[in-house]
C-alpha positions as CSV (number, residue, x, y, z in Angstrom):
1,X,0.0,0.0,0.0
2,X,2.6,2.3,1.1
3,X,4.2,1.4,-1.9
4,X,1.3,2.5,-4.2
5,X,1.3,5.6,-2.6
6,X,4.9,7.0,-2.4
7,X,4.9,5.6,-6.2
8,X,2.4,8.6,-7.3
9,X,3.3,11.0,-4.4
10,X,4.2,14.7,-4.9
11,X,6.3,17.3,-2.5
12,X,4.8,19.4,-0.5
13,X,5.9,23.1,-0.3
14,X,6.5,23.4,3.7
15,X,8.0,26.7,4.0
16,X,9.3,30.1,1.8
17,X,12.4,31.5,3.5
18,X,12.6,35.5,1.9
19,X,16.0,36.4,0.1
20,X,17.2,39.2,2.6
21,X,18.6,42.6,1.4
22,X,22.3,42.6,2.6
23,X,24.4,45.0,0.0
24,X,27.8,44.8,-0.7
25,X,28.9,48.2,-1.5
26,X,26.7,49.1,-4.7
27,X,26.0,45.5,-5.3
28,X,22.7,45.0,-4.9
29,X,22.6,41.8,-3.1
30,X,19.6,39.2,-1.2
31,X,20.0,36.5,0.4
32,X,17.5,33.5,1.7
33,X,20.5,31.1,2.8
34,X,21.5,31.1,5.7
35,X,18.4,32.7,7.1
36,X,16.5,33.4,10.7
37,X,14.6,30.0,10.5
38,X,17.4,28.0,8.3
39,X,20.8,27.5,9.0
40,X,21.4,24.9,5.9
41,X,19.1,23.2,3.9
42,X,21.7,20.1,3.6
43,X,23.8,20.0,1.7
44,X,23.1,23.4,0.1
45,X,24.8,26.1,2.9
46,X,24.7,29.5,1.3
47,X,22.8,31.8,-1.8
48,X,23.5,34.8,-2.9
49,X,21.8,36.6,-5.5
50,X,23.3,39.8,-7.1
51,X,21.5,42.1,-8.8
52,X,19.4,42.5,-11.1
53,X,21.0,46.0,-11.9
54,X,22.6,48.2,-14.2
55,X,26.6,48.9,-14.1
56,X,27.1,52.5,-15.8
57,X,30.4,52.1,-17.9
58,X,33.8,52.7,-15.9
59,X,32.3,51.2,-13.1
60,X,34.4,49.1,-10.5
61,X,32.5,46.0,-11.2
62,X,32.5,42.9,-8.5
63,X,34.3,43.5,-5.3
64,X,35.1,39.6,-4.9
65,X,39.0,40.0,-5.1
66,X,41.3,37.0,-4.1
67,X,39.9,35.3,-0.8
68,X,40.3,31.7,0.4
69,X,38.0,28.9,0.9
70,X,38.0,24.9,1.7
71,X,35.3,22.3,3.1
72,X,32.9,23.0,0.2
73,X,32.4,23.7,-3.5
74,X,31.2,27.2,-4.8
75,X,28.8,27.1,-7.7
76,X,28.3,30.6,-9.5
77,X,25.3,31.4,-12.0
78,X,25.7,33.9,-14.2
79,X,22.1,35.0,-14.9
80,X,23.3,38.4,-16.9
81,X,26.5,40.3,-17.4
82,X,30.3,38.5,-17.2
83,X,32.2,36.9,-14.9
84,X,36.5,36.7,-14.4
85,X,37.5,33.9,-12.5
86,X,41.0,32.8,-11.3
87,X,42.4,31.0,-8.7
88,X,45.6,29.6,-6.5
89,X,45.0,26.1,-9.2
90,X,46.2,28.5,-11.9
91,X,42.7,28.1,-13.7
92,X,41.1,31.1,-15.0
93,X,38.1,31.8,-17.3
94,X,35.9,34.8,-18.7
95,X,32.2,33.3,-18.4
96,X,29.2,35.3,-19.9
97,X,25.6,35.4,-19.6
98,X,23.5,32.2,-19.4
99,X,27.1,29.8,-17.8
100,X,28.2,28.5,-14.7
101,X,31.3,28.9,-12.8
102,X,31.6,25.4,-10.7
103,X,34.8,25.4,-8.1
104,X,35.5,22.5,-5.4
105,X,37.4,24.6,-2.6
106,X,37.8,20.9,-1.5
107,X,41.5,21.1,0.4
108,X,41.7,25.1,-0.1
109,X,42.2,27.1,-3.2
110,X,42.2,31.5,-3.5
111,X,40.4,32.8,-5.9
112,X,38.8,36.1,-7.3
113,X,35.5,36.3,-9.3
114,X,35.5,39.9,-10.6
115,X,34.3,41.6,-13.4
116,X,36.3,41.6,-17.0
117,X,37.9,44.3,-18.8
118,X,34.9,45.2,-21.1
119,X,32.8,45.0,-18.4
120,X,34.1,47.4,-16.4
121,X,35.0,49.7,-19.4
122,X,31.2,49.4,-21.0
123,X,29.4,48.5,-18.4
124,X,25.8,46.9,-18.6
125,X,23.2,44.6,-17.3
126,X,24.3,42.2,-14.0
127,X,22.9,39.4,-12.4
128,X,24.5,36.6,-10.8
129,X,23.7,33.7,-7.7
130,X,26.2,32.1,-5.9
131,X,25.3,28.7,-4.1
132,X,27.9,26.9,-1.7
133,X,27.4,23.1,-1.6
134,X,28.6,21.5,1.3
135,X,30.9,18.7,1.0
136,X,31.1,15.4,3.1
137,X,34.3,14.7,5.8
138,X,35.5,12.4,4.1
139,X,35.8,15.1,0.6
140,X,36.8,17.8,2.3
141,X,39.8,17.9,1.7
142,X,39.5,17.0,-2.0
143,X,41.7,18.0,-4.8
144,X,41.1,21.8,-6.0
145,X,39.1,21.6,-8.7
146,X,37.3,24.6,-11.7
147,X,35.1,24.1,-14.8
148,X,33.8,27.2,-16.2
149,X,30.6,26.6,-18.7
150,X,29.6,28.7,-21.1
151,X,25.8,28.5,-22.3
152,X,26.4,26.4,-25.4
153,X,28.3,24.0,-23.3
154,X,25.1,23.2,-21.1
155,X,22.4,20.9,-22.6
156,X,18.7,23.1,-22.6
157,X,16.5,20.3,-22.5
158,X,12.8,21.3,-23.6
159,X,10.2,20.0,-21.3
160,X,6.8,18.6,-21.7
161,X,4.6,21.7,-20.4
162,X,6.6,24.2,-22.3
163,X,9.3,25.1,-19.9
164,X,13.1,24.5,-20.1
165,X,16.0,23.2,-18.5
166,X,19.5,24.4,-18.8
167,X,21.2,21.1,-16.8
168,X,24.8,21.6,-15.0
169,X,24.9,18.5,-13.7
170,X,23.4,15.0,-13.3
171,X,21.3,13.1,-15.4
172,X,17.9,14.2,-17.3
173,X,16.5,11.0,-19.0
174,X,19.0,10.4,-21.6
175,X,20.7,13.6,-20.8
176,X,24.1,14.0,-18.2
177,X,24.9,17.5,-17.3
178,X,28.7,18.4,-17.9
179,X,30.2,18.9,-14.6
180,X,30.9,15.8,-12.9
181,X,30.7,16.7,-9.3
182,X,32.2,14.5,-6.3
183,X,28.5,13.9,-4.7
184,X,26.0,13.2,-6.9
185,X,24.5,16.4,-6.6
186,X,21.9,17.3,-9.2
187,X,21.6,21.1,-10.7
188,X,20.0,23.1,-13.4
189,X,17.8,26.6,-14.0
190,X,14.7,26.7,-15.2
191,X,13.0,28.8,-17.1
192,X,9.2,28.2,-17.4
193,X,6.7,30.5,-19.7
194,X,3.3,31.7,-18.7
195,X,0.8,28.5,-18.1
196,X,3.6,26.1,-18.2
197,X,3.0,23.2,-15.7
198,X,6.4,20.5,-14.9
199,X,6.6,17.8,-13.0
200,X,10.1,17.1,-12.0
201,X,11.3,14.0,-10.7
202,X,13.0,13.9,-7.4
203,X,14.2,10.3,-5.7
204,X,12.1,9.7,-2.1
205,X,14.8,11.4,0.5
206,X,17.2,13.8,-1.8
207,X,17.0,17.5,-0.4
208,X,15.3,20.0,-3.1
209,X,17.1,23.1,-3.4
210,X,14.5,25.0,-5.3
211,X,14.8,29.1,-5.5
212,X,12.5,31.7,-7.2
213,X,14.9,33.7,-9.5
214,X,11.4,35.8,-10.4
215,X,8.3,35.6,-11.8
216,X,4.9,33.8,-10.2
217,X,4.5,30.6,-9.8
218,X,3.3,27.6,-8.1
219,X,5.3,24.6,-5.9
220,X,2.9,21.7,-4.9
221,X,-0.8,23.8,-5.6
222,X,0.7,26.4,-3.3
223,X,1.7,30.1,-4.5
224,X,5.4,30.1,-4.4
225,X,6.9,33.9,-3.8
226,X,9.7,35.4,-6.4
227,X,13.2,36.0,-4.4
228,X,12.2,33.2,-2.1
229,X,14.1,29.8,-1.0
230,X,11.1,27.0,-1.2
231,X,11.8,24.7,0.9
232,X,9.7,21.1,0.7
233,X,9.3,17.7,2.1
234,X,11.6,15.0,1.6
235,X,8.7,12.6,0.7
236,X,7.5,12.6,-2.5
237,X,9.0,11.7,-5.9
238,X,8.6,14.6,-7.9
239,X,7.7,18.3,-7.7
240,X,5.3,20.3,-9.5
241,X,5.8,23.7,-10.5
242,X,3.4,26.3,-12.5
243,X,4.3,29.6,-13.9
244,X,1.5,31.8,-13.5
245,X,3.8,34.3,-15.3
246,X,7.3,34.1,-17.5
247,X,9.5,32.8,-14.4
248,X,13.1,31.6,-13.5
249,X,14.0,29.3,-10.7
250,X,17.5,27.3,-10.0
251,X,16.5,23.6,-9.4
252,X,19.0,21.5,-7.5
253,X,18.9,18.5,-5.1
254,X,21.5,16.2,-3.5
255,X,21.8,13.6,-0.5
256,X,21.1,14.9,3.1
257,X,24.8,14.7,4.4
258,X,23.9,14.7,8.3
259,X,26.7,15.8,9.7
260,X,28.4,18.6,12.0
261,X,28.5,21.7,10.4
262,X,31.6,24.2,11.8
263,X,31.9,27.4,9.3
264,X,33.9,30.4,10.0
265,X,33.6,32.8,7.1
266,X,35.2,31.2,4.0
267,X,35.8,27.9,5.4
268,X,33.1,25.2,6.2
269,X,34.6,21.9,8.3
270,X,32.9,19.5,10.5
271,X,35.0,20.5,13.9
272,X,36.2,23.5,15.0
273,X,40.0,22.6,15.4
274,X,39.8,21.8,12.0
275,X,38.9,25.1,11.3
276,X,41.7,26.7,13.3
277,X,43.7,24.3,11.3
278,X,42.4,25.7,7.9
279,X,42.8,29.4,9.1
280,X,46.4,28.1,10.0
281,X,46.8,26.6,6.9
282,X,45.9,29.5,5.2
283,X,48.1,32.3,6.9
284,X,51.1,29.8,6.3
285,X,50.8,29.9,2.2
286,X,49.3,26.5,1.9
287,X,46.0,27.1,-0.3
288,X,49.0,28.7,-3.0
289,X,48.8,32.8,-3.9
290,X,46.7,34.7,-6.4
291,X,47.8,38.3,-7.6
292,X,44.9,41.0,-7.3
């Protein structure tokens, strides 16, 4: 019976946690992760969304100069505008609207995401969201590791009520997003017209990382608010989504880690030695150097 049941059962929305206003500078930036009633919505830690907003030309563009992390991967959309990135690994890209920056801080890397040359010289349109994805003890201390996608280089798959999905990574029927990540984890954008209706699939258990980029829609029956974190039950096999108007959402899941968070600004551990360790580690030129 139970059986029967789960087999047809959908998520329920159980709670919209607001993207707070917290600027950096002239950045306009929200955030819905960490919040006052959610610490971590595991294994997804952190989002910050950047803009929308207009950069007049000569403008100083990101503030996000070299600064160390480790414990965790960093996974950058770049909704509108460009993005520089570079690091201690010696990788470094130019990714444009509509691509993904996807770093794994893993054992500790520096790097700077700012804004490229034209960018700052012409100026223009910005948006950007930043997820951290938390990674298990036993990865933490992973390799360094950087792939920077540019739109043509990520599968948009067209789904069956109208809507699409741009997939980063996992597997979509037939489809396997290109980054290859260390934890299974599952990530895309949507982007659903008017009157579109999509039911995604979701295994029984996985955590939904689901976040209303804009636009109206519904999770579960239940209106869902633009600029919002929706969180929902681990139940159910899939989740159902309506646009009531042109919307955008980042759609994500991954496996409940369950285990002792420690963070301390850029660095996310399971202990709190370990994070003296990695501040140590740090200071002492282990995570390699990156020039502003």
């Amino acid at each position: 019976m139970a059986l029967t049941r789960s087999h047809h059962s959908l998520r329920r929305l159980i709670a919209q946690h607001p993207a707070r206003r917290d600027d950096i500078g002239d950045l306009v930036t929200r955030r819905p992760l960490p919040g006052p009633q959610l610490e971590q919505l595991d294994p997804f830690l952190f989002l910050n969304h950047h803009g929308p907003q207009l950069y007049p030309a000569n403008n100083r563009g990101l503030p996000f100069g070299p600064h160390p992390h480790r414990g965790f991967e960093t996974v950058t959309f770049i909704l509108q505008g460009s993005l520089a990135h570079a690091d201690s690994a010696s990788h470094q890209s130019v990714i444009h609207a509509g691509g993904v920056h996807w770093m794994t801080a893993g054992s500790g890397i520096v790097h700077a995401e700012v804004s490229p040359t034209e960018f700052l010289r012409d100026g223009g349109p910005l948006e950007i969201l930043q997820l951290w994805v938390n990674l298990p003890a036993r990865l933490k201390m992973s390799e360094p590791r950087y792939v920077g996608l540019q739109q043509e280089s990520i599968p948009a798959i067209a789904l069956p009520g109208g809507g699409e999905l741009n997939l980063i990574a996992g597997e979509w029927q037939e489809c396997v997003g290109p980054v290859d990540t260390l934890t299974a984890v599952f990530m895309s954008t949507l982007r659903l017209p008017a009157g579109a209706r999509e039911q995604l699939p979701v295994a029984p258990g996985r955590q939904v990382f689901l976040y209303v980029v804009e636009g109206d829609v519904t999770v579960g029956g239940e209106p869902a608010k633009p600029h919002h974190l929706i969180e929902v039950d681990q139940d159910g096999d899939s989740v159902v989504i309506e646009a009531r108007s042109d919307a955008r959402l980042l759609f994500g899941h991954g496996d409940v880690i369950d285990e002792p968070v420690v963070s301390h600004g850029p660095f996310v551990m399971n202990t709190r030695d370990e994070i003296i360790q990695a501040v140590e580690d740090y200071q002492n030129g282990k995570f390699g150097g990156l020039d502003a």
